[in-house]
C-alpha positions as CSV (number, residue, x, y, z in Angstrom):
1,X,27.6,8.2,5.0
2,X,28.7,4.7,6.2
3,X,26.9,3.3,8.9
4,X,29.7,1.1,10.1
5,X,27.9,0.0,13.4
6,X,24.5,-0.4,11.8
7,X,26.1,-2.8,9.1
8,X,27.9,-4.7,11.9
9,X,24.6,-4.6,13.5
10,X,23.1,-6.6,10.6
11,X,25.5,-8.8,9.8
12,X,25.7,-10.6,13.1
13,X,21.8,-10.3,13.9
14,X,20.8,-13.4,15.9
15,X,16.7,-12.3,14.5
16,X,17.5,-11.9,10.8
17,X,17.3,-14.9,8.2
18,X,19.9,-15.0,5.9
19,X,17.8,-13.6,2.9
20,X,17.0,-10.3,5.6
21,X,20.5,-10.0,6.5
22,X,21.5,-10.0,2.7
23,X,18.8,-7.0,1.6
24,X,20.0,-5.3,4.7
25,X,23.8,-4.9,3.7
26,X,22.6,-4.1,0.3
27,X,20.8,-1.0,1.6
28,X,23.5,-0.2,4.0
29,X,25.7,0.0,0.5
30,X,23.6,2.0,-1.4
31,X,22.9,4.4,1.7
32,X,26.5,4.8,1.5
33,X,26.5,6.7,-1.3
34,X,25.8,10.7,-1.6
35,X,24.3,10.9,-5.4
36,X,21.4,13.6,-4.4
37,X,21.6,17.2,-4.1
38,X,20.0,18.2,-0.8
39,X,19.7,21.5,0.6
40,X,20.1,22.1,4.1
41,X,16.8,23.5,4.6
42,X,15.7,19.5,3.1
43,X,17.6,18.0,5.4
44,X,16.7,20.0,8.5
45,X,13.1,18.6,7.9
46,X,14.3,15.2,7.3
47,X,15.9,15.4,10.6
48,X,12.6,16.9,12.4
49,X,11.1,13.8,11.3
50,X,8.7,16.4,9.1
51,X,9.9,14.7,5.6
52,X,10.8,11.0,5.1
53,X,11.6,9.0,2.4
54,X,10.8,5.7,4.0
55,X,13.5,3.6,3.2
56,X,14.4,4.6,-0.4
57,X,17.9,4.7,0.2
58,X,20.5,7.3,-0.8
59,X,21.1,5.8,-4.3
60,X,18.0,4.8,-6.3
61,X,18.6,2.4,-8.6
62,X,15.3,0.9,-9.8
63,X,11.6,2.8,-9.2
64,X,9.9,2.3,-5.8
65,X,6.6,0.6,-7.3
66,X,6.4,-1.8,-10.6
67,X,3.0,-2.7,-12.2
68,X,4.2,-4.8,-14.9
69,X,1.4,-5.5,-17.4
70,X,0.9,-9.1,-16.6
71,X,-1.4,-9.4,-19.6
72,X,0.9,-9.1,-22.3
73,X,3.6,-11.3,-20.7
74,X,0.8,-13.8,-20.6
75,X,0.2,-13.4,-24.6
76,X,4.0,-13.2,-25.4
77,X,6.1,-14.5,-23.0
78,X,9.3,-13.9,-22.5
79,X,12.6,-13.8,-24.4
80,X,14.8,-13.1,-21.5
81,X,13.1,-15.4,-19.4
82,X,13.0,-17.8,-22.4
83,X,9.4,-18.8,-21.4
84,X,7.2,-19.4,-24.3
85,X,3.5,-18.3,-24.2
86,X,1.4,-20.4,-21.7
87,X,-1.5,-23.2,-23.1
88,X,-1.8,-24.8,-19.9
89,X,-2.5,-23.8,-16.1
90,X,0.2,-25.3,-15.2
91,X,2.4,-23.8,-18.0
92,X,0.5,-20.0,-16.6
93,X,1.2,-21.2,-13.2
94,X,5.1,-22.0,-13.3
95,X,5.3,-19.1,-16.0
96,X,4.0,-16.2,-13.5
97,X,6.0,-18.1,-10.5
98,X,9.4,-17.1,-12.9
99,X,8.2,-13.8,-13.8
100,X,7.5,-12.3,-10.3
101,X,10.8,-14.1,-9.0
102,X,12.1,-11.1,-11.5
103,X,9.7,-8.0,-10.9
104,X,12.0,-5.4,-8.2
105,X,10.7,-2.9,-6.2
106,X,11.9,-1.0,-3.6
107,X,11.2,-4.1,-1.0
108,X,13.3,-6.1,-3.8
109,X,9.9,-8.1,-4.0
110,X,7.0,-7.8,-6.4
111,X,4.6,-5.6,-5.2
112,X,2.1,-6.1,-8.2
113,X,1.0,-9.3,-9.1
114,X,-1.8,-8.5,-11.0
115,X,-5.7,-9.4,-11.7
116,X,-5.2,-13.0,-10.8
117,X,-8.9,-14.5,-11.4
118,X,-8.3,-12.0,-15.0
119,X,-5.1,-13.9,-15.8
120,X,-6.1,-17.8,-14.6
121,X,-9.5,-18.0,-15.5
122,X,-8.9,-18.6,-19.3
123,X,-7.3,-21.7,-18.6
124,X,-9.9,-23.5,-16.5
125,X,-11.1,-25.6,-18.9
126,X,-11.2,-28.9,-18.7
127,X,-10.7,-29.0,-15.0
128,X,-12.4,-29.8,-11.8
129,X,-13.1,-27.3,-9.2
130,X,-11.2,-29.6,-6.7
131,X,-7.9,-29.8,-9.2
132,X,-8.1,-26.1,-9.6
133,X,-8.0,-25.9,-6.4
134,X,-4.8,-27.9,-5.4
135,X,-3.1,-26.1,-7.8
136,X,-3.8,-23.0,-6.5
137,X,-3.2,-24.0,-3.5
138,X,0.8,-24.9,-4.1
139,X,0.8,-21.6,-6.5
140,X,-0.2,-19.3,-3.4
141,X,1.9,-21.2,-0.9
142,X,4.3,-20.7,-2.9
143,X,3.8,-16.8,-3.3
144,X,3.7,-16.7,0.1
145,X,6.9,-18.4,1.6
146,X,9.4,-16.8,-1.2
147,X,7.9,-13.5,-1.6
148,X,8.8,-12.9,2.1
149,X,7.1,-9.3,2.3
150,X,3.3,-8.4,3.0
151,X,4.1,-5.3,0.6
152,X,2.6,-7.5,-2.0
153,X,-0.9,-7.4,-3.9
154,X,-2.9,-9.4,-6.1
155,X,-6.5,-7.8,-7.3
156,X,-9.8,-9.7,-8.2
157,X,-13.0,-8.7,-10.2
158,X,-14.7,-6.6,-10.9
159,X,-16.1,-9.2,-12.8
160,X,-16.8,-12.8,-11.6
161,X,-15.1,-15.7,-12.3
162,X,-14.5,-18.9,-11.5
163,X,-11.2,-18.4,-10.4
164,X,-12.0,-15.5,-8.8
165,X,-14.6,-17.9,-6.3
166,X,-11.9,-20.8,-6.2
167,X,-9.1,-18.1,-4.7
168,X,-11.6,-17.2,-2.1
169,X,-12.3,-20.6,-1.3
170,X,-8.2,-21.5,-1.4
171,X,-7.4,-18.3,0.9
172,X,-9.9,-19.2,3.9
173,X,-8.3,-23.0,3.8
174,X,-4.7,-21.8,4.1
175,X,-4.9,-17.9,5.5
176,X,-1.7,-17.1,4.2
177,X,-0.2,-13.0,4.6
178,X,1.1,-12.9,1.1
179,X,-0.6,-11.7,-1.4
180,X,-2.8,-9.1,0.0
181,X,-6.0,-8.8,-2.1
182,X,-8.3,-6.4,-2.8
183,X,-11.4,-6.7,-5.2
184,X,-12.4,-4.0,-7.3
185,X,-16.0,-3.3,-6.6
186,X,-18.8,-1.7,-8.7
187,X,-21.8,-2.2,-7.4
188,X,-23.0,-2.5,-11.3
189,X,-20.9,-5.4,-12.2
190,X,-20.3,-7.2,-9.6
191,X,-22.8,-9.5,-7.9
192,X,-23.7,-9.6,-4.7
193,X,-23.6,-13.5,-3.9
194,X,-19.9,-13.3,-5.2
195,X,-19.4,-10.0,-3.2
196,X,-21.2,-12.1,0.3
197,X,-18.3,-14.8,-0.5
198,X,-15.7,-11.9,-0.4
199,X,-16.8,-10.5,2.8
200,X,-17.0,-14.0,4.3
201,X,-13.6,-14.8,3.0
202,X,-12.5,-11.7,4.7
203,X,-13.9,-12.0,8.0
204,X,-12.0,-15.3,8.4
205,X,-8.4,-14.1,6.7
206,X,-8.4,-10.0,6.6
207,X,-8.4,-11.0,3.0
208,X,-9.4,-9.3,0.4
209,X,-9.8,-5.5,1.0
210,X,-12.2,-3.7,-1.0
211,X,-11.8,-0.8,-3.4
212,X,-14.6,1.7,-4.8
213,X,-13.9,0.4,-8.9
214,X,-15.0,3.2,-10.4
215,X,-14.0,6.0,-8.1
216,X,-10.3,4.5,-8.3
217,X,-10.6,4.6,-12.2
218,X,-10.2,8.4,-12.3
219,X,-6.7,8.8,-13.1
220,X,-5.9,6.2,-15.0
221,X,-9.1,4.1,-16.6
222,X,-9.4,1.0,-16.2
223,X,-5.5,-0.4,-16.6
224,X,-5.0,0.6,-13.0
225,X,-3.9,-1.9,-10.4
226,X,-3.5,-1.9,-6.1
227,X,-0.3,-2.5,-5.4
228,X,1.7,-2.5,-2.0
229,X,-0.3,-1.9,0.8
230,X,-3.5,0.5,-1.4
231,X,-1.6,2.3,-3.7
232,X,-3.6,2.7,-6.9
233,X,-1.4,3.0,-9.3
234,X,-1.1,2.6,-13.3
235,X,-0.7,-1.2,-15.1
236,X,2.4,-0.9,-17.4
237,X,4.2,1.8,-15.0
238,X,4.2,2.5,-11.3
239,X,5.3,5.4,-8.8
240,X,9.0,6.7,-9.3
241,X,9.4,7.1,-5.8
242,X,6.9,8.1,-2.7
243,X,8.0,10.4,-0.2
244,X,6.1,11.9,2.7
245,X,5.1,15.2,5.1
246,X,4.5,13.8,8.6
247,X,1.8,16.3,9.2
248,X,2.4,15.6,13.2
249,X,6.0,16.5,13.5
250,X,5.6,19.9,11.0
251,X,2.7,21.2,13.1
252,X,5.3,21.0,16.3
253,X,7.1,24.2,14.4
254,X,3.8,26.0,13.8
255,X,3.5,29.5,15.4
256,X,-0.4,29.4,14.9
257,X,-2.6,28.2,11.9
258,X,-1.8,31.0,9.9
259,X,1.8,30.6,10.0
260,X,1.3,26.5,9.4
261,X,-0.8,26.7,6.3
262,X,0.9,29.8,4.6
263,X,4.7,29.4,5.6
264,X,5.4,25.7,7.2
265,X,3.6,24.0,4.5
266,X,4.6,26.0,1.4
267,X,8.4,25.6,2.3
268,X,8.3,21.8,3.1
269,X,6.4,20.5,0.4
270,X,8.1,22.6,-1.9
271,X,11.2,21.0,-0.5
272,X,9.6,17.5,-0.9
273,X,9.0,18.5,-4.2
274,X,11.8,19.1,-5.4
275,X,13.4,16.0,-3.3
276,X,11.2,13.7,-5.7
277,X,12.7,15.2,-8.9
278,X,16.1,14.9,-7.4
279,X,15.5,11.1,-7.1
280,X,13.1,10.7,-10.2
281,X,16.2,12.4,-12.4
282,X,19.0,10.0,-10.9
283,X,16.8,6.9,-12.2
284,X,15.2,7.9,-15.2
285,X,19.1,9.8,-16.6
286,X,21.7,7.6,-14.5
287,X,20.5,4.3,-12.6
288,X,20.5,2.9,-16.3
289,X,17.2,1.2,-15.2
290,X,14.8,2.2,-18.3
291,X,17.6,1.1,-20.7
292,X,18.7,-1.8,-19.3
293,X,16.1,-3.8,-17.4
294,X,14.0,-6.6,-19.4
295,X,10.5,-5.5,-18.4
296,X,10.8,-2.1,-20.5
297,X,12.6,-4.1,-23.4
298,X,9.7,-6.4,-24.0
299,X,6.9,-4.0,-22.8
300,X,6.2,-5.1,-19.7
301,X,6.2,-1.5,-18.5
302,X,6.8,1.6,-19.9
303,X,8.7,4.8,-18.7
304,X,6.0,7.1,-19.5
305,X,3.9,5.4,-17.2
306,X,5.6,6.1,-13.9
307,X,4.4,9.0,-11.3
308,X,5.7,10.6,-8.1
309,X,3.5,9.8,-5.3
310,X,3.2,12.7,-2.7
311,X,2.5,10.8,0.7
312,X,0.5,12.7,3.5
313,X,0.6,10.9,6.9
314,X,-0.5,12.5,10.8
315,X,-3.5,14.5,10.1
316,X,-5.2,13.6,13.1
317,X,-2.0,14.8,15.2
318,X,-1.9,18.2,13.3
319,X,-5.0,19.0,13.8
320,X,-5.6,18.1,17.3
321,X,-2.6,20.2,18.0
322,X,-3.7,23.3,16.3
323,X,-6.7,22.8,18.2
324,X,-5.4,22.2,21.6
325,X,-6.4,25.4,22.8
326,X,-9.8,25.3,22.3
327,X,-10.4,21.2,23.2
328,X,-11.5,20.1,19.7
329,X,-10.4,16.6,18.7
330,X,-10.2,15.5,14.8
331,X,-12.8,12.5,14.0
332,X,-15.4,13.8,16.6
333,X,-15.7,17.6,16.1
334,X,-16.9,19.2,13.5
335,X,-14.7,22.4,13.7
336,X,-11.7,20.3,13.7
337,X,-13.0,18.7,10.7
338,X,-13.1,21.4,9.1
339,X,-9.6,22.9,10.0
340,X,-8.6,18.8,8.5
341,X,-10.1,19.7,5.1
342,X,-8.8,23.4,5.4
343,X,-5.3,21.7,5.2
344,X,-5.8,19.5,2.7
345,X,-7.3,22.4,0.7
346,X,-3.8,23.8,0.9
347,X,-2.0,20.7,0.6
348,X,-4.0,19.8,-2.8
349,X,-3.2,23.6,-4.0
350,X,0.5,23.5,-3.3
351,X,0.8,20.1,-4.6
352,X,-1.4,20.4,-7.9
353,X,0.8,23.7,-8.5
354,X,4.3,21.7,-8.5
355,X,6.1,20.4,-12.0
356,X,7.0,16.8,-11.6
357,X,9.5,15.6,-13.9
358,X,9.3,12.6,-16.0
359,X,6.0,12.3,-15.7
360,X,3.3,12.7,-19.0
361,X,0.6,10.5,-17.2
362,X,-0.2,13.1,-15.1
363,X,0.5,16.0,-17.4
364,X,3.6,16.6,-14.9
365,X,2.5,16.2,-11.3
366,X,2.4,14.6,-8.3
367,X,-0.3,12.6,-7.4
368,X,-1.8,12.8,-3.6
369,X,-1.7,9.3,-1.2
370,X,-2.7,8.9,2.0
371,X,0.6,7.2,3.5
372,X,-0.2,4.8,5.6
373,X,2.9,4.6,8.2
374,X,6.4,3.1,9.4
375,X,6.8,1.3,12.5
376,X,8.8,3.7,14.2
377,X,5.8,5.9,14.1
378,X,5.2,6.7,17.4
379,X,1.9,8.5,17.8
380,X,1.3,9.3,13.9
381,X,-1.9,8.5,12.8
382,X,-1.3,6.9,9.3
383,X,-2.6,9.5,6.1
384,X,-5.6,11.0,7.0
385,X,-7.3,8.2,9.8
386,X,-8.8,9.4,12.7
387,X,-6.6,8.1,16.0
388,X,-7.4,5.2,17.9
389,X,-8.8,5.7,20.5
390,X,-11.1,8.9,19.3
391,X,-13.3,7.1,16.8
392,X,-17.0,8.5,16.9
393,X,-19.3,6.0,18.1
394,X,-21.8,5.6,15.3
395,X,-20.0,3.2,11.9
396,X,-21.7,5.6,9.7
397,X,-20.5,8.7,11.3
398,X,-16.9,7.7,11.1
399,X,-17.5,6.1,6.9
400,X,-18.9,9.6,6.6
401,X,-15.5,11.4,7.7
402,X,-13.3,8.6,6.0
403,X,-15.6,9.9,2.5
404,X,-14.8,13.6,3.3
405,X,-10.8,13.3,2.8
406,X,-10.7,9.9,0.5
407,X,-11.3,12.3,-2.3
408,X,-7.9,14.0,-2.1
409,X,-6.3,11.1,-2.9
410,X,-5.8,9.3,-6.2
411,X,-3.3,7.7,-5.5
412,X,-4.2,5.5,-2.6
413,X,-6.1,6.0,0.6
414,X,-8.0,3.4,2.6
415,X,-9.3,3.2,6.3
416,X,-9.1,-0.2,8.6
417,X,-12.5,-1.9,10.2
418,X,-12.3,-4.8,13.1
419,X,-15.8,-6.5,12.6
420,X,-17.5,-8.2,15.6
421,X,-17.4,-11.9,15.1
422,X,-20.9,-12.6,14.5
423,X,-21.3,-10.6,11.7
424,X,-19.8,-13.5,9.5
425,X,-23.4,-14.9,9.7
426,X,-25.1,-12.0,8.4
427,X,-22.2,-11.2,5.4
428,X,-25.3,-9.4,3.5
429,X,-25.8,-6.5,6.5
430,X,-21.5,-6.0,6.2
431,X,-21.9,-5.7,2.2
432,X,-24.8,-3.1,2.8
433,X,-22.3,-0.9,4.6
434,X,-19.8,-1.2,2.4
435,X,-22.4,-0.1,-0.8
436,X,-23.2,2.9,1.7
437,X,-19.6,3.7,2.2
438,X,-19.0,3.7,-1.6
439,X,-21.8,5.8,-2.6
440,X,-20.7,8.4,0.1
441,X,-17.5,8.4,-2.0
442,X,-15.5,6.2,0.5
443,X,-12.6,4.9,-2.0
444,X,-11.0,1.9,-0.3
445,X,-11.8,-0.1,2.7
446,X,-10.9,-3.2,4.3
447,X,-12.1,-5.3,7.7
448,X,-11.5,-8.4,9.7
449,X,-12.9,-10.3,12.2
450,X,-11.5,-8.9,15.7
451,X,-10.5,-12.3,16.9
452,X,-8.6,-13.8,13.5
453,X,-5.2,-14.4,13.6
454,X,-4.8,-12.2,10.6
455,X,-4.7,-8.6,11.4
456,X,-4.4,-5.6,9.6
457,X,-1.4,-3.4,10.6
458,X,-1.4,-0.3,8.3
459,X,-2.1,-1.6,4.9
460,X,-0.5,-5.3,5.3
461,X,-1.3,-8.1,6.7
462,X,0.6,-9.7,10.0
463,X,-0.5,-13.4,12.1
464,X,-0.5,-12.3,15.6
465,X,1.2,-15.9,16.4
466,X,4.6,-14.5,14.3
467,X,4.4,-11.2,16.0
468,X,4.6,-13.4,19.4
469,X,7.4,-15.5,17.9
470,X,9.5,-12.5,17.0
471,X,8.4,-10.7,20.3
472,X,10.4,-14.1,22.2
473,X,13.3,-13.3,19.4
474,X,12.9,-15.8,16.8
475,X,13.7,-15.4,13.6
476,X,10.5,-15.4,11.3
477,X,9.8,-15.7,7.8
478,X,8.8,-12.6,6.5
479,X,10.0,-9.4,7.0
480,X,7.0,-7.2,7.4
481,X,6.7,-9.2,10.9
482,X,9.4,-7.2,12.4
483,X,7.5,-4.1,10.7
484,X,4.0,-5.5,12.1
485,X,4.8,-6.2,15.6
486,X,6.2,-3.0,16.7
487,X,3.6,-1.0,15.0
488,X,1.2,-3.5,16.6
489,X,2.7,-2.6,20.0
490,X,3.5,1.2,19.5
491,X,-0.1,2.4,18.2
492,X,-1.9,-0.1,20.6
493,X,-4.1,-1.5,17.2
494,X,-5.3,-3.5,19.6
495,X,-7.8,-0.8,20.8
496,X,-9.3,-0.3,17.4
497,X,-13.3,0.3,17.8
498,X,-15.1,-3.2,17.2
499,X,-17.9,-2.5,14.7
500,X,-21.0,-4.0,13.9
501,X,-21.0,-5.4,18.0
């Protein structure tokens, strides 16, 4: 249905920059249109807040997430883009600048931009650290002020390189929001001088995050990449779509435990289900995307590489509401812990038991991720965190908890650390932790300093000086701003436990 005042509302926004206000009537268009079949049973929990598709607009048109193999466009280049393939840094450089101008997504940004330190540090030669450096520093400013969206990540290692250490050393000079980073960590490859200069790099920009290498490499091998905010997801392909159960608002129709695990849940992910395949049928048979767009024709991606995600979000909420009753509160007691992995026993067993269509990677279904939030959340704990505000006392209590339920999750989970400031002088006792947290079977995690200007939201990264500048109603560059600040403000991140103090 036309949203005639919502439009209007867009169009003569005195907070949105043109290039906002020009993605916003485009989804007001496509939400226009009525293409998917919806049963009324669907859209009752869409309007109880119990199901969202977060954003994806009544009319998909391209998949939600894009991994385009960045590899082969560096060996080939590109005949649409008419780009031969690169010999210089410069020539890589300008190349991959084209490219992601040209890689959609549902944020009509790149979310993917692949193993950077992988893809530059072939072309080093000849070169002095400091004139790598300058050009990297141009390449990433320029990432970051046209690709106007923090839903946007570049990965490093495992392996180092000497790109790998000049990016750090780029990213703590100019502490730009786009790309997010994460390095892929195993402990067996990757050393732990390089790894000290990651965590140092991080306590001064929130950048990179840090993901478990090999547990991550479980569904797809080693051509996997972190895209978005942590969605692990496979090179060449993507996620069709990514729609979510907001655990907190179901459990409000919930009779008693019983009736939430064996009728609530049943019926609503089998609805979400079936919601997915609605969508993932429209693009793969109708949009005209997979026979049309130039990243399929040259093998950039490839359609049997795409996967439903099936996002799980307010666990902490559910379960501290089944458990009113008897006082228990998810993150600090153990029976409540235990009703969390009861539900996510179900939710694995529903989920593993539903046919997803167009999708061979997975041998036909859905892959679980921990969803990590909108910022109209309003007291939703993002995936399967444990509230603000209820964390246990003891760091290794609460990795311990995050290990328990990242294993339900190959398609992305990750938990959110504020480090004390004077850890940054001791990066060796932070990297200890995070070896710990790994060999409990923690998959992803990520930290900052708790007085940087960079800050962690849910997954992406906000400056708490543009949050203040769009708080006084100035327009600001990037979108994910808008997104940050009332999160921010909503879910008081603020009051995130310090660790390491």
């Amino acid at each position: 249905m036309f949203d005639r005042e919502g439009t209007y509302q867009t169009l003569t926004s005195r907070e949105l920059t043109h290039e906002q206000k020009l993605m916003g009537l485009a989804k007001c268009a496509e939400n226009a249109l009525e293409v998917l079949k919806i049963p009324p049973r669907t859209k009752h929990y869409f309007e109880s807040g119990a199901i969202n598709d977060l954003f994806e607009g009544g009319a998909p048109y391209r998949p939600r997430y894009i991994l385009p193999d960045y590899d082969r466009f560096v060996r080939q280049g590109s005949g649409f883009l008419k780009l031969d393939p690169p010999k210089t840094l410069d020539e890589l450089l300008f190349s991959l600048m084209i490219l992601y101008r040209h890689v959609p997504s549902i944020t009509n940004f790149p979310v993917y931009l692949g193993s950077v330190d992988k893809l530059i540090d072939p072309f080093l030669d000849g070169h002095t650290d400091a004139e790598i450096c300058e050009k990297l520093r141009l390449f990433l400013t320029y990432l970051d002020r046209t690709i106007t969206d923090s839903f946007c990540h570049a990965n490093l290692g495992p392996d180092e390189t000497r790109a790998g250490r000049l990016i750090l050393k780029v990213e703590r000079e100019i502490q730009n929001t786009v790309p997010n980073l994460t390095i892929k960590y195993d402990p067996a490859v990757t050393p732990d001088s390089f790894m000290e200069e990651v965590i140092n790099c991080s306590l001064a920009c929130s950048n990179p995050a840090v993901c478990n290498d090999p547990a991550n490499r479980a569904p797809f091998g080693e051509r996997y990449g972190v895209a978005s905010c942590y969605n692990i997801l496979p090179v060449c392909g993507g996620a069709y779509t990514l729609t979510r159960v907001t655990l907190t608002e179901l459990v409000k129709e919930a009779e008693s435990e019983e009736h939430f695990l064996n009728t609530l849940l049943p019926e609503c992910l089998g609805l979400i289900a079936d919601y997915m395949n609605e969508r993932i049928r429209f693009i793969v048979e109708q949009s005209g995307f997979f026979e049309s767009n130039f990243l399929v024709k040259e093998g950039l991606i490839s359609k049997d590489r795409f996967l439903p995600m099936f996002g799980v979000t307010g666990m902490a909420e559910c379960v501290n509401t089944l458990m009113k009753e008897k006082g228990r509160i998810y993150g600090r007691d153990k029976e409540a812990d235990d009703l969390g992995q009861r539900i996510m026993d179900r939710i694995q067993e529903l989920v593993n038991g539903y046919e997803a269509a167009y999708s061979p990677l997975t041998g036909g279904k859905f892959l679980l991720h921990a969803q990590v939030g909108l910022d109209s959340d309003l007291g939703i704990t993002s995936g399967v965190r444990i509230a603000i505000g209820d964390e246990p006392d003891s760091f290794s209590d609460h990795l311990r908890h995050c290990a328990r339920f990242h294993r339900y999750f190959p398609a992305g989970v990750g938990d959110i650390f504020p480090i004390a400031g004077n850890v940054e002088q001791n990066p060796a006792a932070l990297l200890d932790v995070v070896k710990g947290a790994f060999s409990l079977g923690v998959q992803y995690m990520s930290f900052y300093s708790a007085d940087t200007d960079l800050v962690r939201i849910t997954g992406y990264l906000v400056k708490r000086s543009e949050m203040e500048k769009y708080r006084k109603h100035q327009p600001v560059l990037q979108n994910t701003t808008q997104l940050g600040s009332a999160s921010y403000a909503t879910n008081h991140l603020e009051k995130r436990k310090v660790r390491m103090g």
